[in-house]
N, CA and C of each residue as an Amber inpcrd file, in Angstrom:
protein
   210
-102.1280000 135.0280000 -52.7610000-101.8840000 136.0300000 -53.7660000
-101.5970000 137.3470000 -53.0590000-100.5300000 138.1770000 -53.6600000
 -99.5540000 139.6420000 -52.8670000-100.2430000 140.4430000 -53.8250000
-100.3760000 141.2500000 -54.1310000 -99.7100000 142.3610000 -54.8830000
 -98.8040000 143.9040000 -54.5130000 -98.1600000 143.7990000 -55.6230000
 -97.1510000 144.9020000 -55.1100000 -97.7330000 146.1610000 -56.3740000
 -97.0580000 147.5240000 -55.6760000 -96.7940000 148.8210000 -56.7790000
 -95.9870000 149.2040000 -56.8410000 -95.0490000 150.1020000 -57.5680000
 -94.3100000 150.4990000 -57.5190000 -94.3400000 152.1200000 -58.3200000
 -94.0670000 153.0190000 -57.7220000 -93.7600000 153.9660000 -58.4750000
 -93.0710000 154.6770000 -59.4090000 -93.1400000 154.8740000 -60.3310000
 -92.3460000 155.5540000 -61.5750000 -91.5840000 157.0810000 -60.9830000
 -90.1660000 157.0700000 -60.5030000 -89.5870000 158.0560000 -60.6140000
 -89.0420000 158.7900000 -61.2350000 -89.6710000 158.7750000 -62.3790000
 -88.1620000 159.5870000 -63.4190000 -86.7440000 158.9130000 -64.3150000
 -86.5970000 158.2200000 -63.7730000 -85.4660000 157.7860000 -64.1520000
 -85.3150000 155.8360000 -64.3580000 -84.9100000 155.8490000 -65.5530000
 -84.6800000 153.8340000 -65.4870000 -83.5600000 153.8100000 -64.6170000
 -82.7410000 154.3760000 -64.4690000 -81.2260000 154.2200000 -63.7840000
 -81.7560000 153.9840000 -62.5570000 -82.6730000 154.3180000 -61.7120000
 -83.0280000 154.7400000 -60.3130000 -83.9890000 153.2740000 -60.0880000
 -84.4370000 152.7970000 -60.8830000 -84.9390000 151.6470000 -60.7470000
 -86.4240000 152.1530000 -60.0560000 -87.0350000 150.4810000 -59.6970000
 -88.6370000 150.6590000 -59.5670000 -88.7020000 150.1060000 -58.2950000
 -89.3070000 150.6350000 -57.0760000 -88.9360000 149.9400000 -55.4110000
 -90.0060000 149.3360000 -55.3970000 -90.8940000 147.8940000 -55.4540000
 -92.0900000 147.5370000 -55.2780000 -91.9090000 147.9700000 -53.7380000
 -93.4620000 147.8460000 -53.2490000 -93.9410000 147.5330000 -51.8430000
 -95.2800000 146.8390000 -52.1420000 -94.8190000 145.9980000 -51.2530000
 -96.4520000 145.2440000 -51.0370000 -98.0810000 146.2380000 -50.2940000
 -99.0630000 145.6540000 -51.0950000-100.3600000 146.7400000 -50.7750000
-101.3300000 145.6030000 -50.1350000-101.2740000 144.6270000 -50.6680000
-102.7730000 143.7650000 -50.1740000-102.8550000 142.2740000 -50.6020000
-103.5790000 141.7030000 -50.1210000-103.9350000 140.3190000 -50.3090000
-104.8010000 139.8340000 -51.6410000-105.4600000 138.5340000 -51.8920000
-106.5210000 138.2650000 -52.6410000-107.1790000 139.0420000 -52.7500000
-108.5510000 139.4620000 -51.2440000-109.1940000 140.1320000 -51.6660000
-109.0360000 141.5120000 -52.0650000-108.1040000 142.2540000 -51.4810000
-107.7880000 143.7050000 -52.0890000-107.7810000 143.9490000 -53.2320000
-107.0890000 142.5550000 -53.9940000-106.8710000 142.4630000 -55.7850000
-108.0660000 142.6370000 -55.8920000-109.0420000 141.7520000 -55.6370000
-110.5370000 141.4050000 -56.6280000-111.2410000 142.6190000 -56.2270000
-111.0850000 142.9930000 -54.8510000-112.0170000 144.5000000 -54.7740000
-111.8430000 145.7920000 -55.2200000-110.7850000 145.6770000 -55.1510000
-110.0270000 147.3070000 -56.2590000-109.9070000 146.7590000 -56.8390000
-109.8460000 145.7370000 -58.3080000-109.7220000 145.8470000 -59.6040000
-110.4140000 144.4930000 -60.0620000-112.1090000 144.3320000 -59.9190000
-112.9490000 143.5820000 -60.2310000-113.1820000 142.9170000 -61.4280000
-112.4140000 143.3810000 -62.8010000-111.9430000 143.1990000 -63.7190000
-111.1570000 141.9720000 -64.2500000-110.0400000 142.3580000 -63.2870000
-108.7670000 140.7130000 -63.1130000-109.5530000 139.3290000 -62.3920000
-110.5530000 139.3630000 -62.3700000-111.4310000 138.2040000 -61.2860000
-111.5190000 137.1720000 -62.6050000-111.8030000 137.8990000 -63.6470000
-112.2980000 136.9290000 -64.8430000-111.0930000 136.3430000 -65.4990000
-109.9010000 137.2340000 -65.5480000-109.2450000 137.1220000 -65.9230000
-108.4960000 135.9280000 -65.3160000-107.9620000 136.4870000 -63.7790000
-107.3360000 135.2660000 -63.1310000-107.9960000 133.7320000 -62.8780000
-109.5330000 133.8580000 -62.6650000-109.7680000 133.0030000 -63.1280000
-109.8110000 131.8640000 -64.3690000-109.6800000 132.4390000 -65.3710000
-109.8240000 131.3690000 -66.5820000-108.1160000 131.1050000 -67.2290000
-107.4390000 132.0850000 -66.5010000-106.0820000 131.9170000 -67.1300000
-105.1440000 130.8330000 -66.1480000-104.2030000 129.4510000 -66.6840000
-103.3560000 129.1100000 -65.1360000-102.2320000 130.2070000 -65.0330000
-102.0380000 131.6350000 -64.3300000-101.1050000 132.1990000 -64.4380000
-100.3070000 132.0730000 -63.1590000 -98.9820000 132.7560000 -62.9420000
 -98.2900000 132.7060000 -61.5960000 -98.2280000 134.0620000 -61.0720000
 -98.1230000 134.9510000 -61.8450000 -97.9080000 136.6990000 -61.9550000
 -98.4020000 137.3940000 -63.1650000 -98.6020000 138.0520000 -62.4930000
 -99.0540000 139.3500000 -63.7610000 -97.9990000 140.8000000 -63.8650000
 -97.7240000 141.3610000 -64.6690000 -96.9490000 142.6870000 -63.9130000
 -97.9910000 143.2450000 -65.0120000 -98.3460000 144.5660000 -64.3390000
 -98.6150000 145.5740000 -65.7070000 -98.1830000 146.7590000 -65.4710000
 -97.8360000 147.7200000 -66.6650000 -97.5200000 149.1800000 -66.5710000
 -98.1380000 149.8550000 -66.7070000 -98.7570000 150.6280000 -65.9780000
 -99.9440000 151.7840000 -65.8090000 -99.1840000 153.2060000 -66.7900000
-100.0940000 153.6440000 -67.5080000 -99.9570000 154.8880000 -68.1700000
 -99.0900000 155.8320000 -67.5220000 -99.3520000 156.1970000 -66.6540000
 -97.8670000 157.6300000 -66.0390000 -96.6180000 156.5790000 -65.7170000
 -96.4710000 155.2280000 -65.7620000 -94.9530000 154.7480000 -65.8870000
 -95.2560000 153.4740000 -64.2930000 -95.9210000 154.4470000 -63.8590000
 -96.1100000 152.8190000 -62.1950000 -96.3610000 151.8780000 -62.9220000
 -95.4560000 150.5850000 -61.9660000 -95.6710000 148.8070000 -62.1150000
 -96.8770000 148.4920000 -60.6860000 -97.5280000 147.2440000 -61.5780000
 -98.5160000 146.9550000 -60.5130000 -98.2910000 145.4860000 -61.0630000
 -98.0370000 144.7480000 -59.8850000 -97.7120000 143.0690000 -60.2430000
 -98.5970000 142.0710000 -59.2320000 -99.0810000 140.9220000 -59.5970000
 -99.7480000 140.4210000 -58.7400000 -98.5800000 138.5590000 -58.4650000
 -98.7690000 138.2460000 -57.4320000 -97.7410000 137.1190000 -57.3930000
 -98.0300000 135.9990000 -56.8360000 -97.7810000 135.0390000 -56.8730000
 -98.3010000 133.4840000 -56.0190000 -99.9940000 133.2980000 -56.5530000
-100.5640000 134.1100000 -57.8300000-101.8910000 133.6460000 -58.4610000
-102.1880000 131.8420000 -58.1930000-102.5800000 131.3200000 -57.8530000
-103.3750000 129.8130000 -57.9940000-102.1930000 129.1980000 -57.2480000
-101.7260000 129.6940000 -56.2620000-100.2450000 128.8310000 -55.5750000
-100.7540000 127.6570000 -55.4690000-101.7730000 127.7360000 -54.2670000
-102.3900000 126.2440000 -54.0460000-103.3860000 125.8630000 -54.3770000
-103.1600000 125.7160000 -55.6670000-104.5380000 125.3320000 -56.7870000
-103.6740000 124.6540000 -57.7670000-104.7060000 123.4020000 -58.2820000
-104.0830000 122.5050000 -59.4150000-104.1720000 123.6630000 -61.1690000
-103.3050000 123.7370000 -61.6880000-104.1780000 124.2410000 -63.0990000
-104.7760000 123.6800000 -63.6240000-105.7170000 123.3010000 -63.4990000
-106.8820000 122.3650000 -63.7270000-108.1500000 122.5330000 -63.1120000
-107.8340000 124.0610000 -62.3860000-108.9680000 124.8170000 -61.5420000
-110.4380000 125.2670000 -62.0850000-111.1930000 125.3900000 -61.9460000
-112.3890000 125.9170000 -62.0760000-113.2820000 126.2130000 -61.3890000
């Protein structure tokens, strides 16, 4: 599991540049919240849009895991 951010510049025309920030654990330790979440859901990605306009996406969730995980 990646996750990326991306910053909100102003403009849709200008588009959104992800960069990658961290691994598994970076997800679960800055945002302890999504633990419950990614756990009980089979997802592949998440994207969400943070209030001032930044994307925060998470990617390859349960790559090598059956959905049938627990």
């Amino acid at each position: 599991m990646q996750y990326y951010m991306a910053s909100y510049n102003g403009s849709v025309n200008d588009g959104m540049q992800y960069k990658q920030h961290g691994s598994e654990k970076d997800v679960l330790r800055l945002f302890p919240e999504l633990k419950a979440i990614i756990r009980r859901l089979p997802l592949r990605t998440i994207d969400f849009r943070m209030a001032n306009g930044d994307r925060f996406r998470i990617y390859n969730i349960h790559l090598n895991k059956s959905l049938s995980h627990k």
